[in-house]
N, C-alpha and C positions, 0 to 999 in steps of 0.2 A: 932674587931667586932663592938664596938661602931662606928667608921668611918664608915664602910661598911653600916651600919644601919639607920646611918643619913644620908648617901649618897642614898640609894636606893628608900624614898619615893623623892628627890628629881629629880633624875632619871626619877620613874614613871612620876612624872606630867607632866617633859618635854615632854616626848613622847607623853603623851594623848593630850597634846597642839598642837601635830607638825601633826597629823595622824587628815584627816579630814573625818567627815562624810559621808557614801557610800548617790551619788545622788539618788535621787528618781527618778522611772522608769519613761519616758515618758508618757504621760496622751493619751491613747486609741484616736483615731478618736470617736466622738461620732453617726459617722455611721454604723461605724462598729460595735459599743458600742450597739447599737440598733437593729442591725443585728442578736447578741447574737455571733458573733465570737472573737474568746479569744486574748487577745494583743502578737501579735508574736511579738518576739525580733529579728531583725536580727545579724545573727552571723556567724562566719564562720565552714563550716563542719567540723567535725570529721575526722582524718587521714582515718579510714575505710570506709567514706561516701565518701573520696575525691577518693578514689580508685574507690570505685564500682560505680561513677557518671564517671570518667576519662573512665572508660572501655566500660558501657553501653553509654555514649557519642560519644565515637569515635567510637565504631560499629555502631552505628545507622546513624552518618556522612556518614563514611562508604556505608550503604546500599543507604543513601539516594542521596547520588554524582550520585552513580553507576545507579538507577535506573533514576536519572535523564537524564544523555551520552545516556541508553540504549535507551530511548525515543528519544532523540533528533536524535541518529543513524539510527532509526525507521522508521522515521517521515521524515530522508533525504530519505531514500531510496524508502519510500511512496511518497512523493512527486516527485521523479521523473519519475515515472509511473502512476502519478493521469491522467496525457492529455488523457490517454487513454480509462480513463470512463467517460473521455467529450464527446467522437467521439460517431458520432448520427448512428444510424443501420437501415435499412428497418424493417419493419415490420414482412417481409418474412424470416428474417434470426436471425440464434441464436448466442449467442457468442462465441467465440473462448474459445474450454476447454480443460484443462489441466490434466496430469494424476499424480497424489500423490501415492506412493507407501511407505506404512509404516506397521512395524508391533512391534511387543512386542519384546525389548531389550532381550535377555540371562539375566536369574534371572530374570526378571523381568514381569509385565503385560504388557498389551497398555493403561492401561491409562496414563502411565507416555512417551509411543508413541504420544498419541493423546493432550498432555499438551505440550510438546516441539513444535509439528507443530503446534497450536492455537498459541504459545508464539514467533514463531520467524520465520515462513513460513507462514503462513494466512495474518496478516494486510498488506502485498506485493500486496497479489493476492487479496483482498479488499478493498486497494486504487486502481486499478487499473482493478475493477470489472470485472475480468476473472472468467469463468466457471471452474468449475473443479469435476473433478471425484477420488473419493478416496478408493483406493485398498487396503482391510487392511489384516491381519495376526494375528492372536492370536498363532500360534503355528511354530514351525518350519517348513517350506513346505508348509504354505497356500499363502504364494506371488508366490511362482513358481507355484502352480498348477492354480491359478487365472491369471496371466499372460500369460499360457500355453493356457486356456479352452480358454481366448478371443481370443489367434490369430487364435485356430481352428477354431473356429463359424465364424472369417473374411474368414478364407480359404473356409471353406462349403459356405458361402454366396457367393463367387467369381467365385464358379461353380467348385470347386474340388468335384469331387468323392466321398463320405459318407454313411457306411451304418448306421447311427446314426440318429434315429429320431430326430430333434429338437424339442425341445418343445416350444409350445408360451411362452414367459416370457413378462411380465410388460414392460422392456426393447423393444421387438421388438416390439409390441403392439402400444408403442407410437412411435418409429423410423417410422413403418409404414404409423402411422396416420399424422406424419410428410410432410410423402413424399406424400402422396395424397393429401395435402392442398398443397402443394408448399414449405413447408420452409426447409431450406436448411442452413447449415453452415458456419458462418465465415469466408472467402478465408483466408487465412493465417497460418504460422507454427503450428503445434502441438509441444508436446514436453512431457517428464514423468520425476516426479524431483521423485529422490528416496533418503530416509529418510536413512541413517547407515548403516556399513558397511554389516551386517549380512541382510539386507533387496536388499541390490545391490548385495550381492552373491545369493540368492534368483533371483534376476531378471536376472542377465545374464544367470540361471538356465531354467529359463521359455523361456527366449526370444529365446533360443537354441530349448527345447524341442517342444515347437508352431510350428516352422517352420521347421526345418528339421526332428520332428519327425512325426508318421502315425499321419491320421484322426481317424483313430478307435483304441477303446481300445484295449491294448493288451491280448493274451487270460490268464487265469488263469491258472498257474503250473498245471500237472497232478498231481492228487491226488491217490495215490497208494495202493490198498485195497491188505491184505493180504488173500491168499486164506487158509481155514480151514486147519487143519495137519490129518490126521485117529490116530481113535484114536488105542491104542494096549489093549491087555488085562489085562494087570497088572496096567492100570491106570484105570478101571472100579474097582469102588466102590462094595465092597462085597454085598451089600444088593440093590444092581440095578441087575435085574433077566436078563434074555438069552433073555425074550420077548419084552424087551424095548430096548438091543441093539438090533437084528435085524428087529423090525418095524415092528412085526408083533400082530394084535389086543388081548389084558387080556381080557379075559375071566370073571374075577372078575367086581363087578358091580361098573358104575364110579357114584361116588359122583359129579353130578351135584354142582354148588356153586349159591348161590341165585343170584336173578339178582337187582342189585343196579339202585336205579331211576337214568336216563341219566340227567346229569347237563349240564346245557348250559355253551355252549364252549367261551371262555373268549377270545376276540381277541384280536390277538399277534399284541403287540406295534414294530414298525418298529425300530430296531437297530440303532442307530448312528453309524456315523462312528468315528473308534478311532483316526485317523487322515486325512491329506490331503490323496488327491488321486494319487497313485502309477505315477510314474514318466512313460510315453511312449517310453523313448526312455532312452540307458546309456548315459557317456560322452563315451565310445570307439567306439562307432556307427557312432558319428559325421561326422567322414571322409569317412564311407561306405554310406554314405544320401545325395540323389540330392535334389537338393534346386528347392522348388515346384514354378511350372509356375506363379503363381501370387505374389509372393515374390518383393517385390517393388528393385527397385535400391539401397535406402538410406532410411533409416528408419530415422522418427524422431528422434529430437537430444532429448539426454537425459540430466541430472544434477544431479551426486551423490552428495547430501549434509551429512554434517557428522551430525551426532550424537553422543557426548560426553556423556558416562554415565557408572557414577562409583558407583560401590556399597561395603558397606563392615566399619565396624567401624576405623579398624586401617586406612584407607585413609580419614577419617575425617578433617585432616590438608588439604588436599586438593581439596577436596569438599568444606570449606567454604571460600581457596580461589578462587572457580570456582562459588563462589555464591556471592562472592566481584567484579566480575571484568566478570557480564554477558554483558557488553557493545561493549566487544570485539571480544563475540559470533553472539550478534545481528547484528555485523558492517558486519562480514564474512557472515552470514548465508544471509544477508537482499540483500548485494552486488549480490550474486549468484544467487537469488529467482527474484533478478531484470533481470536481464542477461536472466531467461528465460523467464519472462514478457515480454520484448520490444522483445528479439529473431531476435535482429538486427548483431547478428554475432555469428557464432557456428565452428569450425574445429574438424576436425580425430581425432579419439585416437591417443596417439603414439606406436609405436611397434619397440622389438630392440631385439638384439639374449644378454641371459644373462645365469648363471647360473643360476640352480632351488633350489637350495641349502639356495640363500637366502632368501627365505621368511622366516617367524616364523614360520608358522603355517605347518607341515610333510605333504606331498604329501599320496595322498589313494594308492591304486592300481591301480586306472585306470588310475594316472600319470606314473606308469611305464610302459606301454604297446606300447609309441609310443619315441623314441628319441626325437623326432622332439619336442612334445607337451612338453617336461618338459624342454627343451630349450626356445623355444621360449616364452619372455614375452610380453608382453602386456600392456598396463595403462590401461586397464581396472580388470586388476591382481591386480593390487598392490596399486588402490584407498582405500583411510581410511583403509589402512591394519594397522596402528597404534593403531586404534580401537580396535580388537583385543586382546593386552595387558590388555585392562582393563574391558576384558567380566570378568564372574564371573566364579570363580577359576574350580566349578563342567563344566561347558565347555571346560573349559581349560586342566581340568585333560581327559575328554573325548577324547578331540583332540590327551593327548600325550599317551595315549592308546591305541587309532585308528591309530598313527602314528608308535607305536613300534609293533602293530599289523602285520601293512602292511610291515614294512621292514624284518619282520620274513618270512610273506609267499614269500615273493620276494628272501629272499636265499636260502630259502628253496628249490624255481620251480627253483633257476640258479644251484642250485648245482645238482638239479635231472634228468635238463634238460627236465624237462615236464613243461608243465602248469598245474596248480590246476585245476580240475575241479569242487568244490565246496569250497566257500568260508567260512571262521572264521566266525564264531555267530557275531561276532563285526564289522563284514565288509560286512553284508548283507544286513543292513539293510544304505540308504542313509539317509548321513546327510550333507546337504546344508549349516550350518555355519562352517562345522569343515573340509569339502572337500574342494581340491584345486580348484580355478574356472581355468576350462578349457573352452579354445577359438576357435573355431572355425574361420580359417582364412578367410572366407567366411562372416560370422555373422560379424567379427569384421572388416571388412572394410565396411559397409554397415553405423556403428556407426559412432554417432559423437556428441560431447559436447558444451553444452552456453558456451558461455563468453559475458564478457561485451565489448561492442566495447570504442575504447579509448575516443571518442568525446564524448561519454554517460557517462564516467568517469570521464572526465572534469566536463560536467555538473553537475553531483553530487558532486563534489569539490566546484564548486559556490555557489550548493545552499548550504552545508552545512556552507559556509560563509556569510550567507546571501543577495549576489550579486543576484540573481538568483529566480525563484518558478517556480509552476506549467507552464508548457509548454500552453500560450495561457489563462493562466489569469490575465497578466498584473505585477502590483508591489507587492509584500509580504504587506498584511495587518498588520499595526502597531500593536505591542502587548502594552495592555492594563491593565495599573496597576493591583495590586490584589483586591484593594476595589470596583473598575469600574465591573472587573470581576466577583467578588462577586455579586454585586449590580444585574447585567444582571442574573446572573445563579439560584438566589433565591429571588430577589427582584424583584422588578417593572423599570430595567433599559431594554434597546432595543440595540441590538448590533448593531452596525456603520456600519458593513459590509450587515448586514441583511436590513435596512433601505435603504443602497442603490438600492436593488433592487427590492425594492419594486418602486409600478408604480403611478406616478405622475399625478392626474386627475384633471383638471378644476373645474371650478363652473356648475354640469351637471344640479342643479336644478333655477340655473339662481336666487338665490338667491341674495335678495341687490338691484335690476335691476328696 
């Protein structure tokens, strides 16, 4: 014990000799000191700060790559249709415009319609200052019945037969005043880009019913009044007398009822209507309907663009890789919206004999009524039918109701050897996203689709390598640091390109002389 004890003060003092005092912290900037902000130490984070920096870092890489591509994608596909809102127009004439056909996804509204075409169909047709007309839809059946009503009004205007008053609209009004002054239209293609798939089954809807169906509306069902039954004597009430059933005047004194002051009559507010307007014509009529004398040869070409839109929590994984990687929507969407810009090359649908069996989506009934029709397919059948999968599930379940519907009544008329003459509650009423589109082989050779011509493809390969710009404005203006950019956008600096063209005057006042 004595050893241990004289060992251990010895011990301690080694230690306290060998062990140096903790340095004293850094001495503050005395800017900062003045400032009143407090002496941060640097150090390295915390395992949990390294995590939740590593995760929100690399998301926001992430968004920021992505949305960088989608511009740059953008911005090629704008610039190679910018030439075209260089090119000078008479004064007399308007510009060449186009038709947008969009309306509200399944599950969903249209503003999330009208966000997609602002995000990835507009800055096309705004470098490339095209007019354009936008046909929208809030509900299911408002693109068909608005695509239908226009090509009537063409037909009645063309000198078909109508007994439909038209009415002035704003619309004709100015067409009018147009054509009294002289101005007149843009020589060159039309075209109608149509927004998803549920909006192009919609227009081949209309484009069908417009033309091979009447000018006037169709009349309204007979309405069936039941006539009275007689009545017997044992359903008259015991205390209803002999002289009230046979109609002949009591004797007893009638009690007049006072007379109530007459209140003004409240005028009746005019009903909306609960939806679009009934369809003029079915799909089984198609092939009994002559195609009206003013029916062009070739209809403008059209462009189904898709629309991707997923709703629903469990697709979350998917959704925010479809919000990682929008660059590759812009590249496809921008490419096609080009294609009907320039409208420097367009071909046929295609059409081939297949089975009907394989779509997704069950044939109605009025796919079983022709052999022919539910054989022969079409590309304009089976555009963005992939879309489809991912409407929202209550459409989905509607289709496979309407589809177990119709093949019930379809065994039912083979086994009885009749036709039905009135249809299922469920199959009376039309529905445009959940029915087969049927073709009219008439209508669909008339059709026909943009494409981008290949030289036009080229060129957008150059510029997005930089080789290349606007058509007819020389060499790509140098980009210019971020401080230079800075400087011009919220300072007192003047852009280089802007200075050029500004105009270079003499000495007018002869100053100095």
């Amino acid at each position: 014990m004595s050893e241990n004890a004289n060992h251990n003060p010895t011990s301690g003092t080694a230690s306290a000799s060998t062990t140096k005092p903790p340095t004293p912290p850094k001495p503050q900037n005395p800017v900062f000191k003045m400032m009143g902000l407090p002496n941060f130490r640097l150090r390295l984070p915390s395992r949990n700060w390294m995590i939740f920096l590593s995760i929100t870092g690399g998301f926001t890489a992430a968004i920021t790559y992505d949305r960088r591509q989608k511009k740059r994608a953008q911005q090629k596909w704008a610039d190679l249709v910018a030439h075209i809102s260089k090119e000078t127009l008479p004064i007399e004439q308007n510009r060449r415009k186009l038709t947008v056909f969009l309306s509200a996804p399944p599950g969903d509204g249209l503003r999330s319609a009208r966000e997609y075409f602002i995000e990835y169909v507009k800055p096309v047709l705004v470098s490339a200052a095209l007019d354009y007309e936008v046909i929208e839809g809030r509900k299911e059946g408002d693109v068909r019945a608005g695509l239908a009503e226009k090509i009537r009004e063409r037909r009645r205007q063309a000198g078909e037969p109508s007994t439909v008053v038209q009415e002035p609209s704003k619309e004709l009004i100015i067409a009018e005043t147009r054509r009294r002054m002289g101005v007149t239209d843009e020589p060159g293609p039309l075209g109608d880009i149509v927004i998803g798939r549920h909006t192009w089954k919609e227009y081949i809807r209309g484009l069908h019913e417009g033309w091979l169906g009447p000018l006037d509306p169709p009349l309204p069902p007979p309405v069936l009044i039941e006539s009275p039954s007689p009545i017997s004597a044992s359903e008259v009430p015991a205390d209803i007398s002999a002289a009230e059933i046979s109609g002949e005047p009591d004797s007893s004194p009638i009690s007049t009822p006072e007379e109530k002051p007459t209140e003004p009559e409240k005028e009746k507010e005019k009903e909306k209507p609960k939806g679009p307007t009934p369809a003029y014509i079915s799909t089984v009529d198609y092939s009994s309907r002559n195609l009206p004398a003013t029916i062009p040869a070739t209809f403008e070409a059209s462009l189904p663009v898709p629309f991707p839109h997923l709703l629903g929590f469990l697709n979350t994984p998917i959704r925010i890789y479809r919000y990682l990687t929008k660059r590759y929507l812009a590249d496809a969407v921008g490419q096609q919206v080009a294609a009907a810009v320039l409208a420097s090359a367009s071909r046929p649908y295609y059409e081939g004999l297949t089975n009907s069996s394989d779509s997704d989506v069950g044939p109605s009934t009025e796919s079983f009524t022709t052999e022919t029709q539910s054989q022969q397919i079409y590309e304009q059948q089976t555009l963005l039918e992939h879309e489809e999968k991912e409407w929202h599930k209550s459409v989905r379940k509607a289709a496979e109701a309407r589809k177990q519907q119709a093949e019930e009544d379809n065994a039912a008329s083979v086994s009885d050897d009749i036709q039905a003459t009135e249809k299922p509650g469920i199959l009376k009423e039309e529905r445009e996203w959940i029915d087969d589109v049927v073709i009219d082989p008439r209508i669909a050779a008339r059709m026909s689709r943009y494409i981008l011509a290949p030289e036009e493809e080229a060129r957008a390969k150059r510029i997005d390598e930089g080789l290349e710009w606007v058509l007819g404005e020389g060499e790509r203006p140098k980009k210019l640091p971020f401080w230079q950019r800075a400087w011009i956008n919220y300072g007192y600096g003047e852009d280089p390109e802007v200075a050029k063209r500004k105009p270079i005057l003499g000495n007018i006042d002869n100053e100095g002389e």
